[in-house]
C-alpha positions in Angstrom: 0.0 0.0 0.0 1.1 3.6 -0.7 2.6 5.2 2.3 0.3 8.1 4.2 1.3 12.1 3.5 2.3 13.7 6.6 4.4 16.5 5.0 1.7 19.1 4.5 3.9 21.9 3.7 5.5 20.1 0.8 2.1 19.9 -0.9 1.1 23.3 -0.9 4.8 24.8 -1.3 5.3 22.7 -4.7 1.7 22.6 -5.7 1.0 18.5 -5.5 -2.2 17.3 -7.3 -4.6 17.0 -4.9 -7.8 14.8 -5.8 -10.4 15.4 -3.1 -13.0 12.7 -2.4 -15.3 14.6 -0.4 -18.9 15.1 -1.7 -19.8 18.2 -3.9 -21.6 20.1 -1.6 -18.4 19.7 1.0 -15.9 20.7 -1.7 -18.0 24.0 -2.4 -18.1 25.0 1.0 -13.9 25.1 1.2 -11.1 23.7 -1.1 -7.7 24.6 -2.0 -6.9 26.3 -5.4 -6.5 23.2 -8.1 -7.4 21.0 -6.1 -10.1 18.3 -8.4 -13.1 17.1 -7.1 -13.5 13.5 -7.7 -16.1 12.0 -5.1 -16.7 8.6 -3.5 -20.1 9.5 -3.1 -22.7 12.4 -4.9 -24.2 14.5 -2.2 -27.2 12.4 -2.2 -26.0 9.2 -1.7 -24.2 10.8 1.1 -27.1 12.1 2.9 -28.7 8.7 2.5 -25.5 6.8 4.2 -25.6 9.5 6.4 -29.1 9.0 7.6 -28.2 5.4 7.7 -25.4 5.3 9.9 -27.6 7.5 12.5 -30.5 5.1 12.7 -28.8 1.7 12.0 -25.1 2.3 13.0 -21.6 2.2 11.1 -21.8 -1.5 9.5 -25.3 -0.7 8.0 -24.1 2.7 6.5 -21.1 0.5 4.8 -23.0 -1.6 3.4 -25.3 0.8 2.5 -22.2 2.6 0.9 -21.3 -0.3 -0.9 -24.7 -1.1 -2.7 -25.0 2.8 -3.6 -21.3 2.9 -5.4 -21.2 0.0 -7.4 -21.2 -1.4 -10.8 -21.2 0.9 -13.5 -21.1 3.4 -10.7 -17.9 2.0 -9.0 -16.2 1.4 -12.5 -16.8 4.9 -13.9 -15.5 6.4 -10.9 -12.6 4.5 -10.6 -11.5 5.0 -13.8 -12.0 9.0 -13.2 -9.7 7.9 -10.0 -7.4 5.8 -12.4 -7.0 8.6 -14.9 -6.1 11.0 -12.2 -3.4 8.9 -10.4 -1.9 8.3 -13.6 -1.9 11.5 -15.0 -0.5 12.5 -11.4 1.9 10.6 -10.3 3.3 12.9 -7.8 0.2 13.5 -6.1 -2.4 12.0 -3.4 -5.9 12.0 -2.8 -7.8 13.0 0.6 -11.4 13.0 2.1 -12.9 14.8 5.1 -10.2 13.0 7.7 -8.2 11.0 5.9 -10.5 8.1 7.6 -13.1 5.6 5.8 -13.7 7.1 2.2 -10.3 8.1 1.3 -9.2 4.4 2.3 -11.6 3.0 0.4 -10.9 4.7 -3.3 -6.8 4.1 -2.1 -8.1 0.3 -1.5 -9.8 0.1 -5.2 -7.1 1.8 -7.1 -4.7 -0.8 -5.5 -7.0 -3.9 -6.3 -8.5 -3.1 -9.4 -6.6 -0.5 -11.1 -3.2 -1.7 -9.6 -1.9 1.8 -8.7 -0.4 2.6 -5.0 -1.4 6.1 -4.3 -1.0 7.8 -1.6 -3.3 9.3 1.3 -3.0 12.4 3.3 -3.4 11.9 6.9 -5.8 14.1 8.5 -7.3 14.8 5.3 -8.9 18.1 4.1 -9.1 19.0 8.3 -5.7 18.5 9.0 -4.7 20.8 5.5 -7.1 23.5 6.6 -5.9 23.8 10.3 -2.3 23.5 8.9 -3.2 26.5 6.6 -4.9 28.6 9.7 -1.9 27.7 11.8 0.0 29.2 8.7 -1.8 32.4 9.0 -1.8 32.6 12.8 1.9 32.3 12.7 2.4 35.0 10.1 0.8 37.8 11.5 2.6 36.7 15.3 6.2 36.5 13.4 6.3 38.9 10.5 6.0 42.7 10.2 3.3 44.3 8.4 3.3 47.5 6.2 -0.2 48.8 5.5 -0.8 50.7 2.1 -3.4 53.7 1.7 -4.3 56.2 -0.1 -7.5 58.0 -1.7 -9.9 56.1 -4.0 -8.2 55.3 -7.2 -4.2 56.4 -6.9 -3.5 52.5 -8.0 -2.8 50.9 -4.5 -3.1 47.8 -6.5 -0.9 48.8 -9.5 1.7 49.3 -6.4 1.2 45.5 -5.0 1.5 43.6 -8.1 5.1 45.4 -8.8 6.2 43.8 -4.6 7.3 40.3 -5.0 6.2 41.2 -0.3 2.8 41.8 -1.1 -0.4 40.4 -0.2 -3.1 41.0 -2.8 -6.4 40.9 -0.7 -8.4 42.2 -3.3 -7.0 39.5 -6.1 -7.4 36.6 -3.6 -11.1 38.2 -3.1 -11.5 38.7 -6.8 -13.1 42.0 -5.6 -12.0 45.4 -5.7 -12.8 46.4 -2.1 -15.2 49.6 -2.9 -19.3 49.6 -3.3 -18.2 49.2 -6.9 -15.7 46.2 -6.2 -18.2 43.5 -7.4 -16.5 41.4 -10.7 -18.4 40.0 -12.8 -16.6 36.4 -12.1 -18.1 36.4 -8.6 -16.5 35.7 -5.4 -14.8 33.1 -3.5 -15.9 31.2 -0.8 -14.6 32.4 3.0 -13.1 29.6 3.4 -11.6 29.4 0.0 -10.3 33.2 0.3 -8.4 32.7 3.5 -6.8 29.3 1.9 -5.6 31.3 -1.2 -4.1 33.8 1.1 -2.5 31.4 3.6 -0.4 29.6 0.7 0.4 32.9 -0.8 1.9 33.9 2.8 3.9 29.9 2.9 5.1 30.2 -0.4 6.6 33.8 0.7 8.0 32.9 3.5 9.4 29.8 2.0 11.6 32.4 -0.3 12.8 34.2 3.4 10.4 37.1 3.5 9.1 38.1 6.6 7.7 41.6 6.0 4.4 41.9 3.8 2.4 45.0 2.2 -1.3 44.9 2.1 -3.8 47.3 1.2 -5.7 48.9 3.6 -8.8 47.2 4.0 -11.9 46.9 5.9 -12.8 44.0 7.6 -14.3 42.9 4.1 -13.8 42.5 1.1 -17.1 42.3 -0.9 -18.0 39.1 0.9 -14.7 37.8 2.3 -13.9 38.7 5.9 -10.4 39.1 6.8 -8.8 36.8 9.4 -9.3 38.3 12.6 -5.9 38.3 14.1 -5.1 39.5 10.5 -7.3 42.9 10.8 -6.6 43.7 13.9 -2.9 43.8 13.5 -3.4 46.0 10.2 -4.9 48.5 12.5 -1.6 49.4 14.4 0.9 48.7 11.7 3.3 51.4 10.0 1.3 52.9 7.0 2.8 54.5 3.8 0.1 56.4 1.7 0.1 56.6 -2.1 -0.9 59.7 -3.6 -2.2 61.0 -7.1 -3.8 63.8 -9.0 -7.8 63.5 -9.3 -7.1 63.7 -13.4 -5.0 60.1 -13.0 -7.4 58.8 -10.3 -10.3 59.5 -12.5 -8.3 57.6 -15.2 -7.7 54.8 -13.0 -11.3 54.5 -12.1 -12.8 54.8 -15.9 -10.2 52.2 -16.8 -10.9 49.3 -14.0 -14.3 49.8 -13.0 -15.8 50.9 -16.4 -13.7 49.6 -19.3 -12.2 46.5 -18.2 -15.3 45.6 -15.8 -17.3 46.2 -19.0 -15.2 43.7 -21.3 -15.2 41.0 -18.2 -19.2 40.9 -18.1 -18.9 40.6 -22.3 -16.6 38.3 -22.1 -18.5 36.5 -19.6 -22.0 36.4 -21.1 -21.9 37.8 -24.4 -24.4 40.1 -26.4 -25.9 40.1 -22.9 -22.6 41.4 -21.2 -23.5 44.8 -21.7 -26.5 45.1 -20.0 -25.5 43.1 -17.3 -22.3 45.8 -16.8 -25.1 48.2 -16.5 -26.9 46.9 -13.8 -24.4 46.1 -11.9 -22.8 49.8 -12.1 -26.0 50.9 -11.4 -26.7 48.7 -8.3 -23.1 50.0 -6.9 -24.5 52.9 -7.1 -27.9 52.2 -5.5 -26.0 50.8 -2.2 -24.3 53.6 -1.2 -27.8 56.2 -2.0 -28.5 56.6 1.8 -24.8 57.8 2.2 -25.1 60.0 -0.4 -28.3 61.5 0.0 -31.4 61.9 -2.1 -30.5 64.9 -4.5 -26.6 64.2 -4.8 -27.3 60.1 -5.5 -30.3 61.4 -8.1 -27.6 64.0 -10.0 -25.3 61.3 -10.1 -27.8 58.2 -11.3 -28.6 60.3 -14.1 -25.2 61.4 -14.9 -24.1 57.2 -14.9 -27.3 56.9 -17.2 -26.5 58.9 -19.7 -22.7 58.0 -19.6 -24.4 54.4 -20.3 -26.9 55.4 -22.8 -24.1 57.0 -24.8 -21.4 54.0 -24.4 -24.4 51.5 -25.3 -24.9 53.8 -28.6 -21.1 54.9 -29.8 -18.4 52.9 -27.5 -17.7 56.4 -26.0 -16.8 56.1 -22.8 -16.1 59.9 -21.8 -19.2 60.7 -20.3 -18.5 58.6 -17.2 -15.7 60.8 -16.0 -18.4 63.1 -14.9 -19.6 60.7 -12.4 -16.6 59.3 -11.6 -15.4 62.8 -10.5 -18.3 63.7 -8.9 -18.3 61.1 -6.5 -14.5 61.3 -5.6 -14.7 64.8 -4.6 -18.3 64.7 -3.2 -18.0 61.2 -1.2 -14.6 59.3 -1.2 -12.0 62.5 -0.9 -14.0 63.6 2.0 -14.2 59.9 3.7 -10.5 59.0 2.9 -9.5 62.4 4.1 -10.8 61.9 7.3 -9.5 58.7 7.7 -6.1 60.0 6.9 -6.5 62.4 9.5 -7.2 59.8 12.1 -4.3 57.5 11.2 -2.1 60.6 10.8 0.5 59.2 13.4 0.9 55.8 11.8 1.8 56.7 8.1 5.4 56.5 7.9 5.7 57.7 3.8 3.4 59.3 1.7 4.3 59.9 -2.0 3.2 59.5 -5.4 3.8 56.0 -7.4 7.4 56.3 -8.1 8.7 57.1 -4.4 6.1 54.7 -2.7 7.4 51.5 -5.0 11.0 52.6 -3.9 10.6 53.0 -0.4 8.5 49.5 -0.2 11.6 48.1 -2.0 13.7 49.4 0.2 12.4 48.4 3.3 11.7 44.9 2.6 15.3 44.6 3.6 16.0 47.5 6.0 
């Protein structure tokens, strides 16, 4: 038999295949990125054993098992198993942990398939606390450097240039405002913090121990920052990017209305465009009480239009309007306030250029 995988740092530093046996509706709720999800059981025949193994006990549910997942059933799965292995040599396969379903697909492909592959012990449980351990430790061991600065200066433009940072947003697939929403949708909690915990052991790994992140709130869209995580962001050293409102209106028209328009058409087509309409329009919508009746109506119509016209030429100009409108009539005001308040913990403030080159430089100092 294939010997057990104890090393669970190994596998997410080198990026092992990972075939997960868990049902469906388990894999959805958490997973690791490329991970595949090949099942012993559909979700339904696991609520079924489930059931069984609560009114009739352990050996019934087996059986039960047994009778659900075989013939055809049994042989098309194993052969999805089979093709895996084979295609994966260097990986393993787990279930919920590393206990009765991961044995039995590792018993089948040895018996009928003839392939020795091995099983994680712990299973997915034992990766995920591994991972939250991962996290824990970071933010206890390593310094932090938070980055801010006003709506649209390109706090994001700075990360992806750090080979120290710690994209929230991209892990999120969100862009951390009202208007942050892609049109590829969001991971799940659990997923998010996974992402971010192997991002953090794969840096470390290469002897890093000081990270940038972005500023954040507690959320982002629908992922929640680790706790620990947050809190610590709070009091850490901050460096604060600054930019004209002519570049941050550029910055803006180019994520959230050109690109986010061409990921909704790419995404769903001649319908892509309407779509990137409501959803601009919805962003909109949330923040109205903040805004106010006659400021969010002004705007609305402005955004309207500005759609109205793109929808008719391609002409993307009229946005601008809004897009300038609400920076000096909601975010400036907001972000200078905040500012204010974490006046004592920003340690740089500069435009792109001197921000990149202090970060680089104190990665090491």
């Amino acid at each position: 038999m294939a010997h057990d995988i104890t090393d669970l740092r190994d596998l997410f530093i080198n990026d092992r295949p990972m075939m997960d046996t868990r049902a469906p509706i388990e894999f959805h709720k958490g997973a690791f990125p490329g991970v595949v999800n090949l099942p012993l059981m559909t979700d339904h025949e696991r609520e079924r054993v489930g059931t069984c193994y609560k009114q009739q006990g352990q050996q019934a549910a087996v059986v039960l098992g047994h009778q659900l997942v075989s013939g055809a059933t049994k042989a098309e799965r194993l052969q999805a198993w089979a093709d895996f292995a084979r295609a994966n040599p260097e990986g393993c396969l787990y279930c919920f942990r590393g206990g009765m379903r991961s044995q039995i697909v590792q018993q089948w492909l040895k018996d009928e398939a003839g392939i020795n592959y091995p099983r994680i012990t712990g299973g997915y449980k034992a990766l995920r606390t591994f991972l939250i351990q991962t996290l824990d430790d970071a933010v206890a061991q390593c310094d932090l450097l938070v980055l801010g600065g006003m709506t649209g200066t390109g706090k994001t433009d700075v990360l992806v240039q750090l080979d120290n940072a710690l994209d929230l947003e991209g892990h999120a697939n969100h862009r951390g405002s009202s208007f942050g929403k892609r049109a590829t949708g969001q991971p799940s909690n659990i997923d998010f913090e996974n992402r971010l915990a192997i991002d953090v052991l794969k840096k470390r790994d290469k002897g890093l121990e000081r990270f940038v992140l972005e500023d954040e709130s507690r959320t982002v869209g629908s992922c929640a920052l680790p706790l620990a995580l947050y809190q610590t962001m709070q009091t850490a050293p901050m460096v604060w990017l600054e930019d004209s409102v002519h570049s941050r209106v550029e910055r803006i028209l180019r994520d959230y209305v050109i690109e986010l328009c061409a990921e909704f058409t790419a995404k769903n087509g001649d319908h892509g465009f309407t779509l990137f309409s409501q959803r601009l329009l919805e962003s909109l919508a949330n923040i109205q009480k903040r805004l106010g009746g006659e400021r969010y109506q002004r705007l609305h119509d402005v955004m309207n239009s500005a759609l109205q016209e793109q929808a008719r030429c391609g002409s993307v100009d009229l946005h601008r309007v809004w897009i300038e409108g609400l920076l000096r009539e909601y975010y400036d005001p907001m972000y200078a306030f905040q500012r204010e308040k974490k006046a004592g913990r920003i340690a740089f403030a500069g435009d792109q250029a001197a921000v990149l080159d202090y970060l680089r430089h104190q990665k090491t100092s």
